[in-house]
C-alpha positions in Angstrom: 0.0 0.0 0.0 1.0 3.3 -0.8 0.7 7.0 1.2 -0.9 8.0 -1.9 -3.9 5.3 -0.8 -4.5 6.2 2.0 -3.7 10.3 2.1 -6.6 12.8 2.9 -6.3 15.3 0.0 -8.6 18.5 2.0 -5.8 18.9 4.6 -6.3 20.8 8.0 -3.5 23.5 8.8 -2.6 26.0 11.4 -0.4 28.8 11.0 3.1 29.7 12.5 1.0 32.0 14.9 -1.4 29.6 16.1 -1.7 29.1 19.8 -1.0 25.8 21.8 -4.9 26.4 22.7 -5.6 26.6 19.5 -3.8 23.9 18.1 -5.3 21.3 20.7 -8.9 22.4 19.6 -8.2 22.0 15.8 -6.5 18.2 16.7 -9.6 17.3 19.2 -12.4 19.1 17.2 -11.0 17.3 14.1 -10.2 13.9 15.5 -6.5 13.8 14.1 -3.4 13.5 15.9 -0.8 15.8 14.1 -1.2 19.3 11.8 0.9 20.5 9.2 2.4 24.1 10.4 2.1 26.8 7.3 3.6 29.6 6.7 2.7 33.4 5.4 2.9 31.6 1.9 1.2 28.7 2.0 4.4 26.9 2.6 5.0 23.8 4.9 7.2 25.0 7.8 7.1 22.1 10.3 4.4 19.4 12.1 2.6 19.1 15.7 1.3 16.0 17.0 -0.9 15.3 20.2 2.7 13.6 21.1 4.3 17.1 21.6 4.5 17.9 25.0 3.0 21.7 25.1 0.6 20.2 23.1 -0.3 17.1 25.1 -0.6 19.0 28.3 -3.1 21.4 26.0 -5.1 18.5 24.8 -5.3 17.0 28.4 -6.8 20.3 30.0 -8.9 20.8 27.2 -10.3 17.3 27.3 -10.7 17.8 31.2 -12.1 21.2 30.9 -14.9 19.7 28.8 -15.5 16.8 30.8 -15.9 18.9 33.8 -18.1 21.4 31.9 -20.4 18.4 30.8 -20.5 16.6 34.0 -21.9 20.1 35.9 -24.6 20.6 33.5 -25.7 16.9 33.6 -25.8 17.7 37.7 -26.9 21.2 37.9 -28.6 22.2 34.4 -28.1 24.7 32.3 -27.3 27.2 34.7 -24.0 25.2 35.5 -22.3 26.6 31.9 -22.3 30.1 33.4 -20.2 29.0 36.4 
């Protein structure tokens, strides 16, 4: 099998200014584990993964922030999400 099988040609990028907060939302949001890292041009400047460690940290809070978030509104209702 070849990368060419199994490739995704609409591919998700972030920019060389995107946040660690950022970047965790675009991996979870998306379901993927790594983002090509663009420049001003278009032009591929490097890769993060979930297996960086700003990033994992990131991904981990996030994840925990939204469990958290869930888990009051499913106690308290609605009015929880304001907390």
């Amino acid at each position: 099998m070849k990368a060419a099988e199994v490739m995704v040609s609409k591919v998700i990028t972030v920019g060389v200014d995107a946040t660690i907060g950022e970047v965790a939302t675009v991996l979870l949001s998306n379901h993927i584990s790594g983002l090509p890292v663009v420049g001003e041009k278009g032009e591929l400047v490097g890769i993060v993964s979930e297996g960086d460690r700003p990033i994992e940290r990131q991904i981990y809070r996030t994840r925990f922030s939204r469990i958290y978030r869930r888990c009051r509104r499913e106690q308290f209702g609605s009015a929880a999400s304001r907390c």
